[in-house]
C-alpha positions in Angstrom: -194.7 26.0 66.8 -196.4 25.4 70.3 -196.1 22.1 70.3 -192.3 22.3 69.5 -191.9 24.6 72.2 -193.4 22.4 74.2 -191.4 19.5 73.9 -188.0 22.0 74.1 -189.7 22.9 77.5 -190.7 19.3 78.1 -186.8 17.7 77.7 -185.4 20.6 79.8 -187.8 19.9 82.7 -186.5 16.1 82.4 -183.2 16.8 82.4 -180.3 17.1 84.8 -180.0 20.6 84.7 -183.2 21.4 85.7 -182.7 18.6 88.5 -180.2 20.9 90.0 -181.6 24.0 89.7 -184.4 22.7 91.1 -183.0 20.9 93.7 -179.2 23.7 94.0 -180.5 24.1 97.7 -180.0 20.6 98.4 -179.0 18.0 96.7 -177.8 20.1 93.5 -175.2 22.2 95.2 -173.8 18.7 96.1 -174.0 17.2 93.1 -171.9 19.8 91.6 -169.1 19.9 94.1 -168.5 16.5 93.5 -168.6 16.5 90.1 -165.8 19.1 90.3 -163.9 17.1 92.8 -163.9 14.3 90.3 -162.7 16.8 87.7 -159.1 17.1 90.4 -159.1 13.2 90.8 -158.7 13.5 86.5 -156.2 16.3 86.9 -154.2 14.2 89.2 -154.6 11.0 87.2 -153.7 12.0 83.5 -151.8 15.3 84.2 -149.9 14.5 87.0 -150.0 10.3 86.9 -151.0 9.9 90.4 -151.9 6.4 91.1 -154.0 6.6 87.3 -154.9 3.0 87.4 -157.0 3.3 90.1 -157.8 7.1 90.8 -159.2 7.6 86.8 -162.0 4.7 87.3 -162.7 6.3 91.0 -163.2 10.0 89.2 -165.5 8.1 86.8 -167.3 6.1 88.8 -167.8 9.5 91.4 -168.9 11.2 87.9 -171.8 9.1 86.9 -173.0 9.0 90.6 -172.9 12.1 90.6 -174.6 12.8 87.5 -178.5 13.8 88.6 -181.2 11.8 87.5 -178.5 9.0 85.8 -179.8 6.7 88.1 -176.2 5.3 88.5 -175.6 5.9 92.3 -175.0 3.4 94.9 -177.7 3.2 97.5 -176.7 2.2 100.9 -178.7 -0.1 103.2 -181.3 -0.7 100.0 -182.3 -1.6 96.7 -183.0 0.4 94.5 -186.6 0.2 92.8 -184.4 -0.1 89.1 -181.2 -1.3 90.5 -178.3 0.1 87.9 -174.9 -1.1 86.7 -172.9 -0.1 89.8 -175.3 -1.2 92.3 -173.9 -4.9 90.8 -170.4 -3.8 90.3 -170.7 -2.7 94.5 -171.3 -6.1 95.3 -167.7 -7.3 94.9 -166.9 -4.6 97.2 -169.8 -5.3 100.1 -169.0 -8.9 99.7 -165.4 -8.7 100.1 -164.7 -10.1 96.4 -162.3 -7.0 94.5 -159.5 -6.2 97.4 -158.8 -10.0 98.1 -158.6 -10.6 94.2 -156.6 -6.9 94.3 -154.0 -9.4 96.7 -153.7 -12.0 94.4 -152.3 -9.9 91.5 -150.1 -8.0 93.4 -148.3 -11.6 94.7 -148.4 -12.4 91.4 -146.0 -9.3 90.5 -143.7 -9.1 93.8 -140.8 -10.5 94.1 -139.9 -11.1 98.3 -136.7 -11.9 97.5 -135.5 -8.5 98.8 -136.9 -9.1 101.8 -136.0 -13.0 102.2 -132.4 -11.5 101.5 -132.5 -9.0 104.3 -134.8 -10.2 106.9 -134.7 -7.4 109.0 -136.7 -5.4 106.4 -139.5 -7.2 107.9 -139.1 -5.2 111.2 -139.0 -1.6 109.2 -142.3 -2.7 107.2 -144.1 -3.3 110.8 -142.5 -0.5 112.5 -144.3 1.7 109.5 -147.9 0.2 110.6 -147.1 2.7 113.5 -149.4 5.1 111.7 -152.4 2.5 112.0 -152.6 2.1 115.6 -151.5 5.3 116.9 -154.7 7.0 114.3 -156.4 4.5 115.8 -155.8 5.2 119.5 -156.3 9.0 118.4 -159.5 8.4 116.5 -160.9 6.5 119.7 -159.6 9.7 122.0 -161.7 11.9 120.0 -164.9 9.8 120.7 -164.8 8.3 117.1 -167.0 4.7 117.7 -164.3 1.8 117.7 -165.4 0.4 114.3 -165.3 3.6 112.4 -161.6 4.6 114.1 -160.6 1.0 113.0 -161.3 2.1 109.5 -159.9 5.3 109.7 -156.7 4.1 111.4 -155.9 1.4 108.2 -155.5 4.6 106.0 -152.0 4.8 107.6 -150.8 1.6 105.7 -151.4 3.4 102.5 -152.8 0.3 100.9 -156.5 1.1 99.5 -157.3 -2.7 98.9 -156.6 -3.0 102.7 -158.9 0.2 103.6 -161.4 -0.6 101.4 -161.3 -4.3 102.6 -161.7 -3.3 106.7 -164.1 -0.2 105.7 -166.6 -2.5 103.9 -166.2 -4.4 107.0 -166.2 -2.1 109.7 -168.0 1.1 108.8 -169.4 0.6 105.2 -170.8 4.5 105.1 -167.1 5.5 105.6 -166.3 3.6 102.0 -166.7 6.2 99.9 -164.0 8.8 101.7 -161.8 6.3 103.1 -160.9 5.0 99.8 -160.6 8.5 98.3 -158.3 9.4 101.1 -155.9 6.0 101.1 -156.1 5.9 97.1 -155.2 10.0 97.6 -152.1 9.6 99.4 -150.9 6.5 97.7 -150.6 8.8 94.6 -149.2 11.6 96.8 -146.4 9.5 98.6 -143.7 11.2 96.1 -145.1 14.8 97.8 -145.9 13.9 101.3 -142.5 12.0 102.1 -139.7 13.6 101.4 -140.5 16.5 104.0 -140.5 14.1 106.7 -137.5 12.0 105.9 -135.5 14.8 105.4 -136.4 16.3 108.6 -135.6 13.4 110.9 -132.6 12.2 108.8 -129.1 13.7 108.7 -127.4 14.5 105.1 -124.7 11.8 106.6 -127.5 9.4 106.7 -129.1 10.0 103.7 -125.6 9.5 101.8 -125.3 6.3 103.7 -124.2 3.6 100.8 -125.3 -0.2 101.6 -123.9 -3.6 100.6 -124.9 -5.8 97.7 -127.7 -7.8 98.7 -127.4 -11.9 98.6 -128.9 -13.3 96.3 -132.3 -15.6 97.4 -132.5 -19.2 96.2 -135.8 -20.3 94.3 -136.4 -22.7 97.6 -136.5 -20.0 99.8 -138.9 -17.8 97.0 -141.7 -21.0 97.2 -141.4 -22.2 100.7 -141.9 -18.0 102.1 -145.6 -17.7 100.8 -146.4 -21.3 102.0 -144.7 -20.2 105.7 -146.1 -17.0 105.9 -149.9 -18.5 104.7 -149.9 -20.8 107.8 -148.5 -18.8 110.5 -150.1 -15.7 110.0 -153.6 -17.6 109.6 -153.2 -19.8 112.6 -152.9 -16.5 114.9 -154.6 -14.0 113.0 -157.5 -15.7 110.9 -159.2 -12.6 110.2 -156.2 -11.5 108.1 -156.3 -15.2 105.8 -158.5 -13.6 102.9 -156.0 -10.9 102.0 -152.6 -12.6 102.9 -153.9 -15.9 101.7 -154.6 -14.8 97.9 -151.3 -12.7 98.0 -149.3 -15.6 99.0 -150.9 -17.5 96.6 -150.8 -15.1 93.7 -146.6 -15.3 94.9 -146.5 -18.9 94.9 -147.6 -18.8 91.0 -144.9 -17.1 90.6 -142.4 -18.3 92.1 -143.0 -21.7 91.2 -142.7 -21.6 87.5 -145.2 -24.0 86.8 -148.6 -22.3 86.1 -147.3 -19.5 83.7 -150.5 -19.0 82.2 -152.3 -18.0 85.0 -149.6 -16.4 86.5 -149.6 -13.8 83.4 -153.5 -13.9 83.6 -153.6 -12.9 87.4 -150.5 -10.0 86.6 -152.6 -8.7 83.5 -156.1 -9.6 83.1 -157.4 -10.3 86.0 -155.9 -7.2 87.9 -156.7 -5.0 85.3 -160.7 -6.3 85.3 -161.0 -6.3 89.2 -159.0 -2.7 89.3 -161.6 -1.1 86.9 -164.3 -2.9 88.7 -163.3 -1.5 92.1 -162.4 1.8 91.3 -165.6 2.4 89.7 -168.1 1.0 92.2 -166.4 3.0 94.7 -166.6 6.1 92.9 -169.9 5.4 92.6 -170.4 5.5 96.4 -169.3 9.0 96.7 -172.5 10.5 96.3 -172.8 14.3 97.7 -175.4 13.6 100.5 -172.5 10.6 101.4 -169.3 12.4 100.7 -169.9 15.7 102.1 -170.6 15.5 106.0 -168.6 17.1 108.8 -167.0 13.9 109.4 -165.2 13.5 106.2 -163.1 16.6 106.6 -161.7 15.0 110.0 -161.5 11.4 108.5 -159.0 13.2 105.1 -157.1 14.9 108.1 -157.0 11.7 110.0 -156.2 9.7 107.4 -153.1 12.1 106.5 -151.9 12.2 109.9 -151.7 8.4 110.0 -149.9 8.1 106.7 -147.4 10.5 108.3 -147.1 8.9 111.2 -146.3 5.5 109.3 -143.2 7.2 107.3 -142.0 8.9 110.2 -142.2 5.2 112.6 -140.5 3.4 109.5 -137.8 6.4 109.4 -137.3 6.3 113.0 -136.7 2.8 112.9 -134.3 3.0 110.4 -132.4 5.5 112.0 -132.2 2.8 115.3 -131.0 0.1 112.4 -128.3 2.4 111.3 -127.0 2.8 115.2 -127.0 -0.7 115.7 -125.4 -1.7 112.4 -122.9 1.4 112.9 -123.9 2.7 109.6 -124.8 0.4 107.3 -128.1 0.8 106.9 -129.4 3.8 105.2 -132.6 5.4 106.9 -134.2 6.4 104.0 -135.3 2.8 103.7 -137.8 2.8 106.3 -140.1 4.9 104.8 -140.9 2.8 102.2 -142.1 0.3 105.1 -145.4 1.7 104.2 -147.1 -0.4 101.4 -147.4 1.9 98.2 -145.1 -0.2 96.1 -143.1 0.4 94.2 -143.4 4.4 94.8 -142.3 4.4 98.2 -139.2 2.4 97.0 -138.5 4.8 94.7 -138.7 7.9 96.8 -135.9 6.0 98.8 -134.1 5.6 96.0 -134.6 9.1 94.8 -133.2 10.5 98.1 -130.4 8.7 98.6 -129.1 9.8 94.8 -129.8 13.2 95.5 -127.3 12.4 98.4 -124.3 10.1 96.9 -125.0 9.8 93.0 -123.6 6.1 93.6 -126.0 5.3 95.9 -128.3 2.6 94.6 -131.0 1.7 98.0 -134.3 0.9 95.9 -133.6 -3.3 95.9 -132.7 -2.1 99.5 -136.2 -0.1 100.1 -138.2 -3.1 98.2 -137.4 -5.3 101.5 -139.4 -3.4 103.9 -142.1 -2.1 100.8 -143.1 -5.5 100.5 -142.8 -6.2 104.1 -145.1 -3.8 104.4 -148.0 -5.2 101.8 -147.8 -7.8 104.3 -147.6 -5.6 107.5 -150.9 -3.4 106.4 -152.6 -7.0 105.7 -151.6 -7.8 109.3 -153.2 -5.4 110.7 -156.3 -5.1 109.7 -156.8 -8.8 110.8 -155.6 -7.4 114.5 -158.5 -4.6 114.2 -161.1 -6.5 112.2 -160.4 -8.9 115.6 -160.6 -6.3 118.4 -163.9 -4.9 116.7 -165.6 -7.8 116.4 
């Protein structure tokens, strides 16, 4: 009898839940916040479908780092004496592997012709990168070291390939939260918008109903990527990885002539690297990591940049419309930030609220993709000025 109660007493001292107790009064009470705040990022991907695809393998990977004496977190700066599973799976990320192959599937599913039909879409996705820089000039205001501000600042482009892609980069501590926070407000763009473009837009302007757009000739669709590849590499090498693979993921496409690996960079591939990403940075969100003073004023930060984006891309709508004498529909501009499709749709759901015959998401898919290519931009202009 003894001996079996020894053994009960033996498994409990060797398990997690001993580990915390143990250790509740300093690691353990970490541990356990962030295994509830991993709980939320699964409330918001399953109940509420908030960016799922990406936030559900974050939760996980967060989980299992989380988990004590699993062995399964990521440590920084070191290797581990048993290195696990997601110390390996990290190695796309510290290498700068997942976000460009992130790039390529997304090219591989967007269709520019939106914004080859409306060129001056382009200006509303860069006028939304407003967020970046002035988050950025903030950051550095506060005393946050130029690197670290750099990261922070991308937030505002509300792409997380992008942030994750200049965090690893810039400040590869600031990982974990950065791509909680961009991945965050991705999912929460239907939430966060709406109060800002309804504030600096007029009910006139949101009923505002826009012409048919021309239609885009497959020349146009194969020579863009090509165009775009070159000139935006010549001046801003820095920003080649991530615009280079979505160009060429485009090109695929828009060629017709390598189907197969078209489908397999829209399907497989993206769906390998996204699981892949999303749970080797969960894994980085360890407690000792996640929860520091700092990350409370990166999340606020990082919010006030992706406000600041939708608000520039609004604004410069609302400049459009004056010099168009009304025919271009506001609302547009805040899907100049690069969570596509959802900002597009958010357009689109506002402007039906406004005129039921209003149809402005082909409209809002000129500046959303302008704006995959805007966020790309930048970070090459910040990984350049921190270098």
């Amino acid at each position: 009898m003894s001996s079996f109660l020894d053994a009960i007493v033996g498994l409990y001292e060797e398990s997690g839940i001993a580990d915390i107790i143990n250790n509740f009064s300093t690691t353990g009470w970490q541990n356990l916040l962030m295994i509830l705040l991993s709980f939320v990022l699964f409330y918001l991907a399953i109940k509420k479908g908030f960016e799922p695809l990406l936030l559900l393998p974050i939760a996980f990977g967060m989980l299992l780092a989380n988990l004590p004496l699993a062995g399964l977190e990521i440590i920084k700066g070191m290797t581990p004496e048993e290195p696990g599973l997601t110390y390996y799976l990290y190695k796309g990320v510290e290498y700068g592997i997942y976000p460009p192959l992130i790039f390529l599937g997304i090219g591989a599913m967007t269709d520019f012709g939106p914004l080859l039909a409306n060129p001056k879409s382009l200006l509303l996705g860069a006028a939304a990168q407003l967020g970046i820089f002035t988050t950025f000039i903030g950051a550095r205001a506060l005393g946050i070291p130029l690197n670290e501000a750099a990261a922070i600042g991308i937030i505002g482009g509300a792409d997380g390939p992008t942030a994750i892609y200049v965090a690893k980069t810039l400040a590869p501590d600031l990982v974990p939260v950065i791509a909680v926070a961009a991945y965050s407000y991705m999912a929460l763009v239907p939430v966060i918008q709406p109060p800002i473009m309804k504030l600096l837009t007029t009910k006139k302007e949101r009923a505002i109903k826009m012409e048919n757009l021309r239609p885009v000739s497959k020349k146009e669709k194969i020579i863009f990527p090509i165009a775009v590849t070159v000139i935006i590499s010549l001046f801003l090498p820095d920003a080649t990885p991530l615009v280079g693979m979505l160009m060429l993921g485009n090109l695929m496409k828009e060629s017709g002539v390598v189907e197969r690996i078209t489908k397999a960079a829209q399907n497989e591939l993206m769906n390998i690297i996204t699981i892949l990403l999303g749970v080797s940075v969960g894994a980085t969100a360890t407690g000792t990591v996640f929860l520091q003073g700092k990350t409370i004023l990166i999340i606020i930060l990082g919010l006030l940049a992706f406000c600041f984006g939708t608000a520039g891309g609004v604004l410069f709508g609302k400049l459009m419309c004056w010099a168009t004498k009304g025919k271009v529909n506001p609302l547009i501009g805040s899907a100049g930030v690069s969570a596509v499709p959802m900002a597009a749709r958010v357009s689109q759901k506002m402007g039906q609220e406004e005129n039921p015959d209003n149809f402005l998401l082909m409209h809002a898919m000129g500046p959303n993709v302008a704006g995959v290519i805007g966020s790309a931009v930048a970070a090459g202009i910040l990984l350049t000025l921190c270098k």
